[in-house]
Structure formats: C-alpha cells, structure tokens
C-alpha positions as CSV (number, residue, x, y, z in Angstrom):
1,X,-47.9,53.1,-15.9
2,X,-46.4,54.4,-12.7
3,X,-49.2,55.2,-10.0
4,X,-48.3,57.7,-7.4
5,X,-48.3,56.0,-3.5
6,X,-50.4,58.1,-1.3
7,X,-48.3,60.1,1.0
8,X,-44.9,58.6,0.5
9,X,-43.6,60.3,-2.1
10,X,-42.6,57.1,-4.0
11,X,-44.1,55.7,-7.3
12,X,-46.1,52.3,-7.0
13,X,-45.2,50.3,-10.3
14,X,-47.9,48.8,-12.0
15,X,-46.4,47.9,-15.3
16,X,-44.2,45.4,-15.1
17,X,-42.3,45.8,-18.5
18,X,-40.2,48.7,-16.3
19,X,-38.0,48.8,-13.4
20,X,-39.0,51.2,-10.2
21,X,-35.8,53.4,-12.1
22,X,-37.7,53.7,-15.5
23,X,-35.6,51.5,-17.3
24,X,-37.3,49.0,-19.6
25,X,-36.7,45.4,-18.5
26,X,-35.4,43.1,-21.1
27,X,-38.0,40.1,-21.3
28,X,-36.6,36.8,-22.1
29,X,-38.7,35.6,-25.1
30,X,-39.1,32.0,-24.2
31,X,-40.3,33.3,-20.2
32,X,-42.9,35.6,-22.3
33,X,-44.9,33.6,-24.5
34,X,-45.3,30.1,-24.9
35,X,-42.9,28.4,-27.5
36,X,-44.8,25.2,-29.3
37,X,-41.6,23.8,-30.1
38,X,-40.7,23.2,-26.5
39,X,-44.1,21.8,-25.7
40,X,-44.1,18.5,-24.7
41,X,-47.3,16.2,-24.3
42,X,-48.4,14.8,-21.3
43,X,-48.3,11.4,-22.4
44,X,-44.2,12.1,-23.8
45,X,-44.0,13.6,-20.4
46,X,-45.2,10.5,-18.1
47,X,-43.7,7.9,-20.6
48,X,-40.4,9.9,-19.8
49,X,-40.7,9.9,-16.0
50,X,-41.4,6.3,-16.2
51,X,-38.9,5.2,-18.1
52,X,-36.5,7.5,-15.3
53,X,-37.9,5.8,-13.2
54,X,-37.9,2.6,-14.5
55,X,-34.1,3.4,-14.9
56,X,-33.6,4.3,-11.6
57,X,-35.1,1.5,-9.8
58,X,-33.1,-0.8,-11.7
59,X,-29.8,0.7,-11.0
60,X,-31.1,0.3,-6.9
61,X,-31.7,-2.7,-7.4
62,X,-28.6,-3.2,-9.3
63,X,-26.5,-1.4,-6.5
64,X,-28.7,-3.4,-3.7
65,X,-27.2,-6.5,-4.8
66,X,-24.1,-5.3,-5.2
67,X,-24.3,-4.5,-1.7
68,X,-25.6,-7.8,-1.0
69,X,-22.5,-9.3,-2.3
70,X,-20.0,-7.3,-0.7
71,X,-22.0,-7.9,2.7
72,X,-21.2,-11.9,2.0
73,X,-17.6,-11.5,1.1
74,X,-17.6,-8.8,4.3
75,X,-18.8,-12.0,6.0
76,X,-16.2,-14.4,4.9
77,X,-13.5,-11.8,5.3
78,X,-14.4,-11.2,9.1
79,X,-14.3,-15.5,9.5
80,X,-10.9,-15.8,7.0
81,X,-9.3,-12.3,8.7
82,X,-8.5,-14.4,12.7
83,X,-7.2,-17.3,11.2
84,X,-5.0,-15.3,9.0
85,X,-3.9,-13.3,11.6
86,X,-3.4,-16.7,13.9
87,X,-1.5,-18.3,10.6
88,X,0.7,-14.9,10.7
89,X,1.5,-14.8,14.0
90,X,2.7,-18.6,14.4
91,X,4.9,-18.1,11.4
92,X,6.4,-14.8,12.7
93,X,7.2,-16.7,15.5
94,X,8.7,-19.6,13.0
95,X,10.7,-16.8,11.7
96,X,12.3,-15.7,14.5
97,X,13.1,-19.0,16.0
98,X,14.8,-19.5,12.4
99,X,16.6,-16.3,13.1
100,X,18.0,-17.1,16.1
101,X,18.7,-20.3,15.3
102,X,20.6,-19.0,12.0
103,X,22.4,-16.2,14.7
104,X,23.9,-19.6,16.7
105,X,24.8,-21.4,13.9
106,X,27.2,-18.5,12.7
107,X,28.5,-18.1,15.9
108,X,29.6,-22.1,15.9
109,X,30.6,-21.5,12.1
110,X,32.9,-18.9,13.2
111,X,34.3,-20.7,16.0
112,X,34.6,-23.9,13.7
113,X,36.7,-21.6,11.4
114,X,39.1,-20.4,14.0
115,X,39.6,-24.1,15.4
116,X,40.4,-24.7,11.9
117,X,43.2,-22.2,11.2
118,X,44.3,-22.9,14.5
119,X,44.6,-26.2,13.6
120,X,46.6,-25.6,10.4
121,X,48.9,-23.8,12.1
122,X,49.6,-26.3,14.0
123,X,49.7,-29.0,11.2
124,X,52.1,-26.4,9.7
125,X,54.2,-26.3,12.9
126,X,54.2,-30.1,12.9
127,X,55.2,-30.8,9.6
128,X,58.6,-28.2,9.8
129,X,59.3,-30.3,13.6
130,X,59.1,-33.5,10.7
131,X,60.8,-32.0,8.7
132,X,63.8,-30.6,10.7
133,X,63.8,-34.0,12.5
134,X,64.3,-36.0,8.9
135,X,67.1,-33.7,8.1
136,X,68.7,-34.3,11.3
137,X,68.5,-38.2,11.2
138,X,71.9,-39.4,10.5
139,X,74.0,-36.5,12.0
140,X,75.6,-36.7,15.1
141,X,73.4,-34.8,17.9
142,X,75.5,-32.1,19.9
143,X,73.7,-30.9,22.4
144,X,75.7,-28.1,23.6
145,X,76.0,-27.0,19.3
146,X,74.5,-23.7,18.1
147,X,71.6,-24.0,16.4
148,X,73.0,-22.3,13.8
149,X,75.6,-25.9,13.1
150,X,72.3,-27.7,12.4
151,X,71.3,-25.6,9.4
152,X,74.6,-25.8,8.1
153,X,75.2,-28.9,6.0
C-alpha cells in the first residue's frame, strides 16, 4: 500500500508487487519462490566445483607444458635460425657467382658462334676459289680475257 511522503507531495511505495505508476509488476515465478527442482545439494554443489576445478587445473597444466615445449623448439630455432641465415647467404652468393659466370659464358658462346659462321663463309668462299681454279686447269690463261670467256666453255 502506497504511504503518503511528508511534505513532498509524492507517494512512498511500500508494496513491492507495484510500480511507483500503479502498475502491477509481473513477478518472475522462479525469482519468487523457491523451486525444489532446481535445488541442488551442497555436496552435488562442491563435488561439481571440484571436479571444474579439477578440470581446469589439468588443462593448465596441459597448456603449461605445451608452453614448455614450444619454449625448447623456440630455443633450438633461435640456435638453427644464424646458421640458416649464414647457409643462405653463402649460397646466394654461390648463385650469383653462377650467374655471372653463366652471363660470360654466353657472351663467349655468342662470339664462338659468329667466329663460326664467319668461318663458313669463308670455307664457302674457299671451296668456289677450288672450284673455279679445277675448272680452269687445262685452259689456256689469258690475262687480258673478260671474265666472262672463263665461264664460257
């Protein structure tokens, strides 16, 4: 029942089933009343919180030597990691010399290939000079003749 504040003008609520704007408030039946079928005995109650807890200290400890493990490979990684990066190094260097060494040996490959056709054109121009001089063999040699007279048979 609503009780009248001294001097204020306002209503001090005593009952709690009502808001201070008369409406009823609903009540939510499990907040109202115990309900026995939710109950849980102390002794269910502890043997849960143990067995949590039980639970949860094994997945520390399970995570705790995880941790110990990657801390060890950590360890062997941070010894491995310098010499791989040493290994690396001397091999990019190994690579490059191969490079440039590859880059010259083109460059005498190319020039080996021009000698070459070079060469067979001379060889070419040497064997027609044979030739022209095996045709000639046995025909008078006139100087002063047009060339033309030598093709001429």
């Amino acid at each position: 029942m609503p009780v009248p504040c001294a001097g204020t003008g306002k209503k001090n609520f005593t009952d709690l089933s009502k808001s201070p704007h008369d409406h009823s408030k609903k009540v939510h039946p499990k907040k109202s009343g115990r309900d026995s079928s939710r109950d849980l005995s102390v002794p269910v109650l502890i043997w849960t919180i143990r067995r949590l807890t039980n639970e949860k200290d094994r997945h520390i400890n399970q995570l705790t030597n995880n941790l110990l493990e990657c801390k060890k490979e950590l360890g062997v990684v941070k010894v491995i990691l310098p010499n791989v990066f040493q290994e690396r190094y001397f091999m990019w260097e190994e690579v490059k010399s191969y490079s440039e060494m590859n880059m010259l040996l083109n460059y005498e490959i190319n020039m080996l290939k021009r000698k070459l056709d070079n060469l067979d054109q001379d060889f070419l121009m040497k064997e027609g000079q044979i030739t022209i001089l095996k045709d000639s063999i046995g025909k008078p040699f006139d100087l002063l003749a047009s060339p033309d007279s030598l093709l001429v048979s």
